[in-house]
C-alpha positions in Angstrom: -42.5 5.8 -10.2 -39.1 6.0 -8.4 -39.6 3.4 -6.5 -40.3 1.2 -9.1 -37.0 2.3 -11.1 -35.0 1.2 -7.6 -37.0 -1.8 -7.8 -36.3 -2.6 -11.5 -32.1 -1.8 -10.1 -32.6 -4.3 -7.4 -33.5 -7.0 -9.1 -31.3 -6.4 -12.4 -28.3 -6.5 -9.6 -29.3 -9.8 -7.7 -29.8 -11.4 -11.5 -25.9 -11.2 -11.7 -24.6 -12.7 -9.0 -21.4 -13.5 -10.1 -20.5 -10.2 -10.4 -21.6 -9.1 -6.9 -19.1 -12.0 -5.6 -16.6 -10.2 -7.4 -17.3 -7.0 -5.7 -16.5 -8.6 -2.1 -14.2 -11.8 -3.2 -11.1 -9.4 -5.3 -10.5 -7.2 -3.2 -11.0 -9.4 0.3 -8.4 -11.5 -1.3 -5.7 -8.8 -1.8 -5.9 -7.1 1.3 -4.8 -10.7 2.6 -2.3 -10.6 0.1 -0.9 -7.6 0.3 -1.4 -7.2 4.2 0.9 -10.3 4.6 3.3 -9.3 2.1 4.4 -6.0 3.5 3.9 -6.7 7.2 7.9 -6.6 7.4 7.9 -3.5 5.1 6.1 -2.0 8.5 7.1 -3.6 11.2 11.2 -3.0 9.8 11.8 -6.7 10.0 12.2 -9.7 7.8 10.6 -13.1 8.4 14.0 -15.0 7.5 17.3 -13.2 7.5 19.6 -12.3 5.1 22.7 -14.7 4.6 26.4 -13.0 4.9 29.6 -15.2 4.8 33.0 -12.8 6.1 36.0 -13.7 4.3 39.5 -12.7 5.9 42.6 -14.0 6.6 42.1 -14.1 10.2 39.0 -14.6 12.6 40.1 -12.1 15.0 38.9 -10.3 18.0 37.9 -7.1 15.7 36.0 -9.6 13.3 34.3 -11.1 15.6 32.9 -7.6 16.9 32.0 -6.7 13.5 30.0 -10.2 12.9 28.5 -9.8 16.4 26.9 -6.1 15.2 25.9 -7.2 12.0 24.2 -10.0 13.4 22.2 -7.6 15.9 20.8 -6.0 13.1 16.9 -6.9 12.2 18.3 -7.9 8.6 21.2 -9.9 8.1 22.7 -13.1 9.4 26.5 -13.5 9.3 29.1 -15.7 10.2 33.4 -15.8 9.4 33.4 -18.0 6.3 37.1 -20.0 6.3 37.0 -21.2 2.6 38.7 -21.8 -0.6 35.4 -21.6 -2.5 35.1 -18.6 -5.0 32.4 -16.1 -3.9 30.3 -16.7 -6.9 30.2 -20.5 -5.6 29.0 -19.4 -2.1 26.6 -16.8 -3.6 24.9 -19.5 -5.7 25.9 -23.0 -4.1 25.5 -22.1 -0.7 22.6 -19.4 -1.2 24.1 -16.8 0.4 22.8 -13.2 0.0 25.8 -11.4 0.8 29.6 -11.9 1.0 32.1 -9.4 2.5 35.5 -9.4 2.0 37.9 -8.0 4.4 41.3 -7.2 5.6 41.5 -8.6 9.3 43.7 -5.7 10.0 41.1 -2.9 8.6 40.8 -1.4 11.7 44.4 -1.1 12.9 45.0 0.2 9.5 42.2 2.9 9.7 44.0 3.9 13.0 47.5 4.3 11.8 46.1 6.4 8.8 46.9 3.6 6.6 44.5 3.7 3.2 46.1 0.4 1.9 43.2 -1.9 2.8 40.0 -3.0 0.8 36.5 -4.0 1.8 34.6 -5.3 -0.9 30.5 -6.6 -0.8 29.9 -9.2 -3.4 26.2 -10.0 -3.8 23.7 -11.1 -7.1 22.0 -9.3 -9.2 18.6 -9.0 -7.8 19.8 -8.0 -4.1 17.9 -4.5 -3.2 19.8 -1.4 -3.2 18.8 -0.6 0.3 19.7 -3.9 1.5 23.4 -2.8 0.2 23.4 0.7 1.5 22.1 -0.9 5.1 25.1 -3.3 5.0 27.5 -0.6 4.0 25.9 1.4 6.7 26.4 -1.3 9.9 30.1 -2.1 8.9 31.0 1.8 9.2 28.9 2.2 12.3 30.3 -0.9 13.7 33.8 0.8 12.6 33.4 3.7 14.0 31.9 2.3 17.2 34.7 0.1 17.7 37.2 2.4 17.2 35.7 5.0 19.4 35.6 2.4 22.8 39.4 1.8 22.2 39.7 5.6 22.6 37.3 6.1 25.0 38.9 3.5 27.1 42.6 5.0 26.6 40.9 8.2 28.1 39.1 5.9 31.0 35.2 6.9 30.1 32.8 4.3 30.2 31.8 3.3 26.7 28.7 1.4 28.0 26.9 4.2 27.2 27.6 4.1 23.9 27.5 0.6 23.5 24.0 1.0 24.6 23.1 3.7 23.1 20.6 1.9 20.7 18.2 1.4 23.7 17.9 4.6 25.2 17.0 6.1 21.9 12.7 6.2 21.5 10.9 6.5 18.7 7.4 8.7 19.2 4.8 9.0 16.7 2.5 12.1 16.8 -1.0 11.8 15.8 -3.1 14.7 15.1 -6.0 13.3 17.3 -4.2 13.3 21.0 -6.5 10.4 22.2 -5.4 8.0 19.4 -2.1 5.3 20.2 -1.5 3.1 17.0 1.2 1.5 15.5 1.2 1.7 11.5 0.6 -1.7 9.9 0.4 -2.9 6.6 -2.9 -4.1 6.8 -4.0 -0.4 7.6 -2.7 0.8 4.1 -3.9 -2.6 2.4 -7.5 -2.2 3.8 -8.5 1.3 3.0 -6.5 1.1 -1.0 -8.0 -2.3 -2.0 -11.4 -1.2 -0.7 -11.5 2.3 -3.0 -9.9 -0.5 -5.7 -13.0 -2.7 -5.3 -15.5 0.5 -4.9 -14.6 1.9 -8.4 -14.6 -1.4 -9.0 -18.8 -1.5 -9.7 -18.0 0.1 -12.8 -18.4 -3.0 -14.8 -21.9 -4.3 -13.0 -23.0 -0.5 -13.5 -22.2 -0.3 -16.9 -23.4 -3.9 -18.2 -26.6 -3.4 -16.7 -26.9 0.4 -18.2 -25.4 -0.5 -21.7 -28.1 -3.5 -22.2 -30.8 -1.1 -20.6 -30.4 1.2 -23.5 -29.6 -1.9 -26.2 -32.8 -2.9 -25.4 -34.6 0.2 -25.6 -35.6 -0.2 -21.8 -34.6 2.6 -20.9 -36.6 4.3 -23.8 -39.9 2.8 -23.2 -39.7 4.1 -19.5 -39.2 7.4 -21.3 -42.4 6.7 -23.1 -44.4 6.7 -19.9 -43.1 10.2 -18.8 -40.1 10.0 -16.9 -37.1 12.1 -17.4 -33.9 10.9 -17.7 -32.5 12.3 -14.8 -34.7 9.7 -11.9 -33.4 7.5 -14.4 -29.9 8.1 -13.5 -30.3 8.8 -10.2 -32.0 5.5 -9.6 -28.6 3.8 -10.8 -27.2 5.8 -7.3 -29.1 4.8 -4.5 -28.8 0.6 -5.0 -24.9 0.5 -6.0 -24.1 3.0 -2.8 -26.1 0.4 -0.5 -23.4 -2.1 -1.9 -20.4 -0.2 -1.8 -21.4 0.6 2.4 -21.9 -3.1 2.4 -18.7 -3.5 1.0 -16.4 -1.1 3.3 -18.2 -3.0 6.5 -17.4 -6.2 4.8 -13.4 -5.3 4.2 -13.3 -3.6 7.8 -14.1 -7.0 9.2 -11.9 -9.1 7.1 -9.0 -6.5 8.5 -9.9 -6.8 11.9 -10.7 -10.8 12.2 -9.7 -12.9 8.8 -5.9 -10.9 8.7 -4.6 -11.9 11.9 -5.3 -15.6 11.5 -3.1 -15.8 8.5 -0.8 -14.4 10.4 -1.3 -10.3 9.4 -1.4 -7.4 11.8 -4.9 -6.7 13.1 -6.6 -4.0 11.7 -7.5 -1.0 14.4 -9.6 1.6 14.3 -9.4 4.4 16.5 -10.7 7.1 14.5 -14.4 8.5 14.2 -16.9 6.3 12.5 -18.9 9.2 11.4 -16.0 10.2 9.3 -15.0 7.0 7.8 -19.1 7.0 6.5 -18.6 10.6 5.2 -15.8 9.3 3.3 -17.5 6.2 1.9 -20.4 7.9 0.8 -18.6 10.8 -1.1 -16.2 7.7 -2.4 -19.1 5.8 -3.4 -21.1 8.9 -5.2 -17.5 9.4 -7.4 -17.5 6.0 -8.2 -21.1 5.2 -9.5 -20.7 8.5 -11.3 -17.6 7.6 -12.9 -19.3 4.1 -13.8 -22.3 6.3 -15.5 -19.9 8.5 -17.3 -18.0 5.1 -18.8 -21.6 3.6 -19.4 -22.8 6.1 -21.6 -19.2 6.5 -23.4 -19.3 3.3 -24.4 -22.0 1.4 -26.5 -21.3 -2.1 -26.1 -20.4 -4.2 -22.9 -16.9 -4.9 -24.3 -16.3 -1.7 -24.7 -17.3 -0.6 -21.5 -15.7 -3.5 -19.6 -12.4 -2.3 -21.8 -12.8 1.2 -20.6 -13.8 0.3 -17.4 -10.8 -1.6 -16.5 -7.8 -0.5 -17.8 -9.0 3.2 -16.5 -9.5 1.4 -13.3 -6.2 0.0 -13.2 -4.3 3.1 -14.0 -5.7 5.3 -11.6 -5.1 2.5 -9.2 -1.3 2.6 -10.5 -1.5 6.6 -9.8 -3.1 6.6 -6.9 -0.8 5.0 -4.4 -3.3 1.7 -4.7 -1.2 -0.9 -5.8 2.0 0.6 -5.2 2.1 2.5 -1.2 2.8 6.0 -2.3 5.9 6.5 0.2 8.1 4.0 -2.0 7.2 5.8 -5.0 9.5 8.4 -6.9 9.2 12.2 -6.2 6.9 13.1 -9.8 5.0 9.9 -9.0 3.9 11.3 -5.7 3.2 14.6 -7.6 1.4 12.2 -10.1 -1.2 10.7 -7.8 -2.8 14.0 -7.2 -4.9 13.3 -10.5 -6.3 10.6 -9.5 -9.6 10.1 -7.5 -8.7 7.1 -5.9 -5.6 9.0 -4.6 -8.0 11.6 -3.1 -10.2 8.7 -1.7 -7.2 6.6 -0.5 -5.9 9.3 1.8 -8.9 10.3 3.2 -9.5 6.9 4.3 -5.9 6.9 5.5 -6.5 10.7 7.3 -9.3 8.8 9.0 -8.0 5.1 9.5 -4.2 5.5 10.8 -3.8 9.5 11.2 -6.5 10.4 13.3 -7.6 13.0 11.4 -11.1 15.4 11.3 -12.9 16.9 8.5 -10.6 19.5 7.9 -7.8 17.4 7.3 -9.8 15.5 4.4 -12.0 18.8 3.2 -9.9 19.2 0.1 -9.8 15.4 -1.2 -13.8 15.6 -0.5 -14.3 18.4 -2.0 -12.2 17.3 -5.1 -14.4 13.8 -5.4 -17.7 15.9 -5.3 -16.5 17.9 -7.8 -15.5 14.8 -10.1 -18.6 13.6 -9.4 -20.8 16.4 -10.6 -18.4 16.5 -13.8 -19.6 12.8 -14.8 -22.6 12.9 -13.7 -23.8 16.3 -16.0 -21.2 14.3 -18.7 -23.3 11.4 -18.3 -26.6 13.1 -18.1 -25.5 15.2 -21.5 -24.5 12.3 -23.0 -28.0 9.9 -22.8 -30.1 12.5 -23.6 -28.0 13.4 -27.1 -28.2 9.8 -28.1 -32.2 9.7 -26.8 
């Protein structure tokens, strides 16, 4: 008789196409989106630079130095602005991003202990904080650098050590797995969070087809001939995981081929494959038990495709889905511990980018079986009450 119930599943999921294209066509299309647009959020560069006019009286030797380091940086573009023009008419005429003015003499000044000089950043509303505090940041380093050779020359030390000291410092990231060398990209944080996105995502296939099994009294009739409810739900399992696997080999390829021909990072995976299936299956399990709980909360397809999706979107919110957890706020970090898609999202991350072993995702497993189990008996509590 079970076979026949995975039968019936089979052919009530092939009836709606549409929303099996869904399943594979959302999500594929924002991990393109969202790989491209925080590639420079990764890789600490920006496609087209910054704009910054200098104003001062004179273009001087010290300017120049300062335009020279600012212009080094992966960020900004400047250049000494000779003009008459207010800076709100550069700002918004001449599109640029930033505009500095400054006392030619600043440095002199600084040197003679002489506080009667200004530096002042004028910039629109919209500019980023960080982009401000990284400005701020190169004309004090640039300052202090400056300064610093003069001395160092008075007391006959080469300064081309410090000059280049920018080079000689390396950057080394540790993995836990030894035997794994990979450079974070955004594609491998858009890959893994879009694809839990689109897993929890069945949810609305799951519960339309449930909803109108039981409208119909289908689901009654097959009661009628001796089967419990629980093959019942169980048969909803074993044809939606099948299609959430397909779907994790399906977004693993768009990351590693479609990606880099738009111009993405290529997606790499070094980890253990056996993992990344231990993950999906426990992910899939929460997520077609989730869909059954929703299912047999709701009694109409509206209601359930209501449910369905703003829940959806709101542990996506929590869970470091749409937003990368590492820009969020302190309590929203805290926050995204609630939220299954959290758990799932970083133990595809432990697996995809950190190198990581069972032990290093046992407690987000363990926490997704355990929300499973919850809707599931929910689920299972709730269909036979109203049977």
């Amino acid at each position: 008789m079970f076979k026949y119930l995975l039968k019936k599943e089979f052919t009530l999921i092939f009836r709606d196409i549409h929303a099996l294209l869904v399943l594979f066509i959302m999500p594929t299309l924002f991990i393109l989106i969202m790989s491209l647009a925080l590639k420079n959020s990764y890789s600490n560069t920006i496609d087209v630079k910054l704009k910054v006019a200098i104003i001062t009286k004179e273009n001087n030797e010290k300017i120049q130095t300062l335009i020279s380091d600012i212009n080094n940086s992966s960020f900004f573009e400047t250049k000494y602005q000779l003009t008459k023009e207010s800076t709100k008419e550069l700002l918004y005429d001449k599109n640029y991003d930033f505009i500095i003015s400054i006392d030619s003499l600043y440095l002199d000044k600084i040197k003679n202990n002489d506080k009667e000089f200004k530096i002042e950043i004028f910039t629109k509303p919209d500019s980023q904080q960080q982009k401000i505090e990284l400005l701020k940041s190169l004309i004090v380093n640039s300052s202090k650098t400056t300064i610093l050779k003069e001395f160092l020359s008075m007391q006959n030390v080469d300064s081309k050590t410090l000059t280049n000291l920018n080079e000689v410092i390396d950057t080394n990231i540790i993995y836990k797995n030894e035997n794994i060398v990979l450079k974070p990209t955004s594609v491998q944080q858009s890959v893994p969070a879009w694809l839990v996105f689109s897993m929890f995502f069945i949810l609305i296939p799951i519960s339309n087809t449930f909803i109108n099994e039981k409208n119909f009294g289908t689901i009654n009739r097959i009661r009628s001939i001796n089967v419990s409810l629980l093959p019942i739900l169980i048969s909803k399992i074993f044809p939606y995981y099948l299609i959430n696997q397909i779907q994790v080999i399906f977004m693993i390829l768009v990351g590693i081929y479609i990606v880099p021909l738009l111009g993405g990072d290529k997606l790499e995976i070094l980890g253990n494959y056996s993992m990344i299936f231990l993950v999906s299956s426990i992910v899939s399990i929460s997520s077609i038990s989730f869909a059954l709980l929703i299912a047999n909360i709701s009694k109409t397809t509206e209601e359930a495709t209501t449910y369905g999706g703003v829940s959806n979107i709101i542990l996506a919110a929590l869970g470091g889905i749409m937003v990368p957890k590492f820009v969020m706020p302190q309590f929203m970090q805290e926050a995204t511990n609630f939220s299954p898609m959290s758990w799932a999202l970083e133990s595809f991350l432990e697996v995809f980018v950190r190198g990581g072993d069972f032990s290093d995702i046992s407690s987000y497993v363990y926490r997704m079986l355990f929300f499973a189990i919850i809707c599931l008996v929910i689920a299972y509590i709730l269909l036979k009450k109203r049977s």
